[in-house]
N, C-alpha and C positions, 0 to 999 in steps of 0.2 A: 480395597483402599478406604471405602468410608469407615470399615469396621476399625481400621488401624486408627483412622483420623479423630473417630470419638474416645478411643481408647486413651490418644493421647490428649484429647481435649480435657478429659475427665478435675486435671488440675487447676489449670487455669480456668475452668470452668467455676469452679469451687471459689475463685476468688472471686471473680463476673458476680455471681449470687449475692456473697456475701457484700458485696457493694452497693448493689441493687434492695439487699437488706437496711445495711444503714441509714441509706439515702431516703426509704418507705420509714424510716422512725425518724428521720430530721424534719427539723420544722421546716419553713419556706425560708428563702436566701435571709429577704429582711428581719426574721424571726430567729435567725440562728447566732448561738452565743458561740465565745472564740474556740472554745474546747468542743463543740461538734463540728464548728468548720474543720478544726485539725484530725476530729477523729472521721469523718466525712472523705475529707482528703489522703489521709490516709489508706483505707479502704478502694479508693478511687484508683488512686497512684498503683497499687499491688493488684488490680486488676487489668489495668493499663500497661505494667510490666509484663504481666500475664501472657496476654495477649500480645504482647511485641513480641516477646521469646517464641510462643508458639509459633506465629508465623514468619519467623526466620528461621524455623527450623519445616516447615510444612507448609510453607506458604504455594511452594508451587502445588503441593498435591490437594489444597484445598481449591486452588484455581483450576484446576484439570476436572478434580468431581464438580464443580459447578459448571464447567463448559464441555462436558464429553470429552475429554484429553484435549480440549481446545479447539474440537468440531463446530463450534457453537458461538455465535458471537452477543454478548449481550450488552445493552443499556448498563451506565452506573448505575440506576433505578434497580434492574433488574438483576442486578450483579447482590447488591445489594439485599435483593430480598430472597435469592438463592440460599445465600449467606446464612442468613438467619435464620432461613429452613435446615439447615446443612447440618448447623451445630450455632444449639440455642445459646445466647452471650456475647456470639464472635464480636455481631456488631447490635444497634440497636433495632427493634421491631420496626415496619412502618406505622402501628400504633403510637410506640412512644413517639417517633417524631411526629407527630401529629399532635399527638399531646404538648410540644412544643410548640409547634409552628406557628401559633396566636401570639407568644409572648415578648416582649421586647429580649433585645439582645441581652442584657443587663440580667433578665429574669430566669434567663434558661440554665439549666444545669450542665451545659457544655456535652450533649450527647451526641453530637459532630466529629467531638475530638475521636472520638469511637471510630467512626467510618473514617477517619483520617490515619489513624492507626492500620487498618485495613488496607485503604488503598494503597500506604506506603508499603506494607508488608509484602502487596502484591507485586507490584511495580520495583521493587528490590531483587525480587528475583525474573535473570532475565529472559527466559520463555516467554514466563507469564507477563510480564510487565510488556513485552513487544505485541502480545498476542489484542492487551488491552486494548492497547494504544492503537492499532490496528483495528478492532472494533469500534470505536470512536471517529472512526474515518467514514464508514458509511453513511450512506445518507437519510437522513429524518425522514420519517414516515409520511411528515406533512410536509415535506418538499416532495413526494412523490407522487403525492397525491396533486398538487398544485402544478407538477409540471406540465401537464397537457392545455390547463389558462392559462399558464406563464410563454408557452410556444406558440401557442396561436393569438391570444392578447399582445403580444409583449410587455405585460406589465402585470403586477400584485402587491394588494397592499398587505403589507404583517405589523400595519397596528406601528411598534417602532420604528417600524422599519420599510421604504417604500423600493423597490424592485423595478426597474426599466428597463428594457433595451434599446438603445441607440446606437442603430449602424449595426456593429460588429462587436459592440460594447456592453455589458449589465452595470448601468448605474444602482449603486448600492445606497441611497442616499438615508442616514439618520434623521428620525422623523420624533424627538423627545423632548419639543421645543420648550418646555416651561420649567425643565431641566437641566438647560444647558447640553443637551446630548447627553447626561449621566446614563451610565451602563448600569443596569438593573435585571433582574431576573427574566423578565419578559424580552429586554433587548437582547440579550446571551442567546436565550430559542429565536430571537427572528433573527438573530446572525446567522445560525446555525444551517437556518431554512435557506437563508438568501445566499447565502457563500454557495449551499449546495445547487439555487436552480441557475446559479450563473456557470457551476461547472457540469451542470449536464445538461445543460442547452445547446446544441450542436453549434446553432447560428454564433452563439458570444466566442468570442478569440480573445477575451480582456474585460477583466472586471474592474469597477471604479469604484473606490470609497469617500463617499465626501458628506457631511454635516447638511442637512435644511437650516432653515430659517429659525430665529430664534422670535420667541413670546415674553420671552424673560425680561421685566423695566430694563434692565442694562446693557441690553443685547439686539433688543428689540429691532425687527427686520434685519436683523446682520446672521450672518450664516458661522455655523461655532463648529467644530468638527466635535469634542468631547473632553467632556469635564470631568471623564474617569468613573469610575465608584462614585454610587448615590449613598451617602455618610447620612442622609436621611432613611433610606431605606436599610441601614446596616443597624443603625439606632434601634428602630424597630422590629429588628428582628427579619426581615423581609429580604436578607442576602442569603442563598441557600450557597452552603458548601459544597458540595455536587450537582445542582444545575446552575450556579453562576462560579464559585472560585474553580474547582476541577473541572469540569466541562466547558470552561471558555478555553483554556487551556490545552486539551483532550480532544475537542471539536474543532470549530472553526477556523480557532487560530491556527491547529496543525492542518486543518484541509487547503487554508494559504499557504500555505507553506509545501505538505508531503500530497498535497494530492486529497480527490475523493476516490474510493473505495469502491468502486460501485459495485449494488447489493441484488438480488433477486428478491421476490414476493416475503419470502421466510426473513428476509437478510443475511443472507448469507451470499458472501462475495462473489461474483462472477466477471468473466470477459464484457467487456461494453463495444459496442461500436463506436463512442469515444475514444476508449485505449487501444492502440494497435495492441497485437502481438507480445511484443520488445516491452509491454510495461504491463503495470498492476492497476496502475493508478492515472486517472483524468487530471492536467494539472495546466493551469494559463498563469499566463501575467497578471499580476495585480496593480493596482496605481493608488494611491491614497493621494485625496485634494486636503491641504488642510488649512482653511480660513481660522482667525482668533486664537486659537490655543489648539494642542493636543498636549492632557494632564492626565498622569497617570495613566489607566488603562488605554485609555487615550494615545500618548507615547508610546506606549509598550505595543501597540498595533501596528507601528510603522516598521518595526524590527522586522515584521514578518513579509514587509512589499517589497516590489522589486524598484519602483520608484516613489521619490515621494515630490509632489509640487507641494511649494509652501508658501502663501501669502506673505508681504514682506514684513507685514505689522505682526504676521503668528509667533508665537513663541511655542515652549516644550518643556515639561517638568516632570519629575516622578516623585512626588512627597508622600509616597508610602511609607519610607521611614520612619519619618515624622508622623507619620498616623499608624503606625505600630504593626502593618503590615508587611506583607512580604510583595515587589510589585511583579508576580506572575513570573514569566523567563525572561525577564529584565538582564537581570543578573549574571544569567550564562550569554545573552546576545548583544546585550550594550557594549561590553570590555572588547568582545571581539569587534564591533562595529566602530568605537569610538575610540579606544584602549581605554586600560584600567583606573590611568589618573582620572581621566574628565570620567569615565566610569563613577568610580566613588564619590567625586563631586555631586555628580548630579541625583544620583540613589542616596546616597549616606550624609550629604548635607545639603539637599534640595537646590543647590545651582538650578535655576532657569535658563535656559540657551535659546535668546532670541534668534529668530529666521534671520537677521542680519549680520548676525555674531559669526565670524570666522569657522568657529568650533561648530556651528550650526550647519555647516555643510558635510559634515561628516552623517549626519540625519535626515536632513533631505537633500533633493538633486536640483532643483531649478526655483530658484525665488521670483515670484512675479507679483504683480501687485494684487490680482486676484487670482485665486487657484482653483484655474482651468484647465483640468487635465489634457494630456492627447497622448493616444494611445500608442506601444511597440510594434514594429510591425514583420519583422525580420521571422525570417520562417523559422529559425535555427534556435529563437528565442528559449520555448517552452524544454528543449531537450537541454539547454546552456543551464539554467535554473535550476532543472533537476540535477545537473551533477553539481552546481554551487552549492547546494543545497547538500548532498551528500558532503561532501568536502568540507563545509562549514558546520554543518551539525549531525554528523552519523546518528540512527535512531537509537543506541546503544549507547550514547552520548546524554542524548534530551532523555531515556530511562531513566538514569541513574539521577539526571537534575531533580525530575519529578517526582521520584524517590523521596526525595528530602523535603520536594515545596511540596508534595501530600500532606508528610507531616508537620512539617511545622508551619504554615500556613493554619492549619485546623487548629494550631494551639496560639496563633496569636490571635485568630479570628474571639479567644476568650479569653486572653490577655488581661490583665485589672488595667492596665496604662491605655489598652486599647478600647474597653468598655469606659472607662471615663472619657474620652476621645469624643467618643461613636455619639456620648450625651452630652457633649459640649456643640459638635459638629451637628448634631439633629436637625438642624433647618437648613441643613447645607449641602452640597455636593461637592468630592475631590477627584 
């Protein structure tokens, strides 16, 4: 198989080079006159085609040599750097990005778009794309390692992010107070960590999300739930496309939703004395409190609970539009949640839906003056979820969504409307 795989890589190879040629004789962004950007872009583009063709025509058999026919579950990290080993071009070194990672958004030569190409490739075809997706369900290394303080403590702190249990409950509470709650790279991994120690905690039967205390002059001691994407750290370069855009998406937000995975020492998936039998997958009630706002990634959180309390004063926005992205599986869960008209309103011309608005109950479930969760209690709960859950969003369904938000999420992340944005917004959060 590999022999076949380089055989046919040989072409598109040929282009990969020749762009990585160019690009090694062009000046720097600010240095470049209009006929190297075009001939730059050019070169760029026909390697980028390249590589799309190749992996809709081998996409699955380069996911299988990188997984052992799919024996093998790995990190988008790791996936990634299979990749590169596999067949040199596919995607970029972890060098180059490195060689990025210092630079403002503005500065970088768009070598994301690359592993955005990739994932989509991947995730199109659907073995491989289920297989991923699936792989992103177990649980982080450092929640594994945390669970035995997290069971006998009942508490840990991840820096973003503070972990409780109360009663029968995992209080999830956002801890990014100068912030506003902005989702930033850092908060993505203590999601990640916290969603997992609450569903392999024997004791938790319900997990709770809710906002701390804010430090911010205009917020100051009031509790904010999230201000979405930090537009200050996307300015600078400080939003990773594979551990904050695809793996918010990939991770935690699917393990609210499909369950966690649970993994052995290697990672590789085994039986838990969490999941009976009759399942694959550990899966509880979720709750979301949402005090002042929930904007943007914010919103797009609540898609995935099963309840949502909502302060009366909170309102709800998704003005990714307007900031030239894409706002995650908005787009596949809000129409079905809200239907398409209020759908489009509030993605495509930023409507605001205060908690008191009519339309605002279609979003969350109980208005109170302050949002205090209280938890489900019905035993039948967690197996009712999993089949809504099937029923609402088959995983065959959310493949093919993520298919599309691989790619072009990675190409608006280097958008010119969305890099002037990202440097007007620089002192800011959305």
């Amino acid at each position: 198989m590999t022999a076949a795989l380089t055989a046919a890589w040989q072409r598109p190879r040929a282009l990969a080079v020749r762009a990585e040629e160019v690009l090694a004789r062009t000046p720097r962004k600010a240095d470049r006159t209009p006929e190297q950007w075009a001939h730059l872009d050019a070169a760029t583009d026909d390697a980028r085609r390249g590589r799309t063709t190749f992996l809709a025509e081998h996409g699955q058999a380069v996911y299988d040599a990188l997984t052992g026919n799919r024996t093998r579950y790995l990190w988008l990290d790791e996936l990634l750097d299979a990749a590169a080993e596999l067949l040199g071009g596919l995607v970029p070194t972890r060098e180059q990005m490195v060689a990025e990672a210092g630079l403002a958004q503005a500065d970088k030569e768009g070598r994301e778009i690359d592993q955005a190409v990739f994932f989509s490739g991947v995730l199109r075809h659907e073995r491989a794309g289920l297989h991923l997706m699936e792989s992103l369900l177990r649980p982080t290394d450092r929640a594994l390692a945390l669970l035995p303080e997290f069971t006998e403590r009942g508490s840990v702190d991840l820096g973003r992010l503070h972990v409780e249990r109360v009663g029968d409950a995992a209080h999830l509470t956002v801890t990014n107070p100068d912030a506003l709650n902005a989702e930033d790279n850092d908060l993505i991994a203590a999601m990640d960590v916290g969603v997992d120690l609450a569903l392999l905690d024997d004791r938790v039967k319900v997990g709770v999300l809710r906002g701390g205390e804010m430090t911010h002059p205009r917020y100051r001691g009031r509790r904010v739930f999230s201000a979405g994407i930090n537009l200050r750290h996307l300015d600078a370069g400080r939003i990773s496309y594979t551990d904050f855009l695809l793996r918010r998406e990939l991770g935690y937000l699917s393990k609210l939703q499909r369950g966690l995975l649970p993994a052995d020492a290697s990672g590789n998936p085994v039986m838990s004395r969490n999941a009976p039998w009759s399942t694959t997958t550990v899966q509880k009630p979720w709750i979301a409190a949402v005090d002042s706002f929930a904007i943007g990634g914010g919103m797009q959180l609540l898609f995935a609970f099963d309840r949502v309390i909502a302060a009366s004063d909170a309102y709800f926005s998704l003005p990714a539009a307007q900031e030239g992205i894409i706002p995650g599986v908005a787009n596949l869960r809000l129409p079905r949640i809200a239907g398409s008209r209020l759908a489009r309103q509030v993605i495509l011309s930023g409507r605001r839906l205060h908690a008191t608005e009519p339309e605002a109950r279609l979003i969350c479930d109980t208005i109170v003056d302050a949002a205090d969760p209280a938890a489900p209690e019905a035993p039948a709960v967690v197996a009712n979820r999993r089949m809504l859950g099937l029923a609402e969003e088959p995983p065959t369904v959310l493949r093919a969504y993520l298919a599309e938000f691989a790619l072009h999420q990675g190409l608006r992340l280097y958008a010119p409307d969305v890099l002037e944005k990202t440097t007007k917004f620089g002192g800011t959060t959305s």
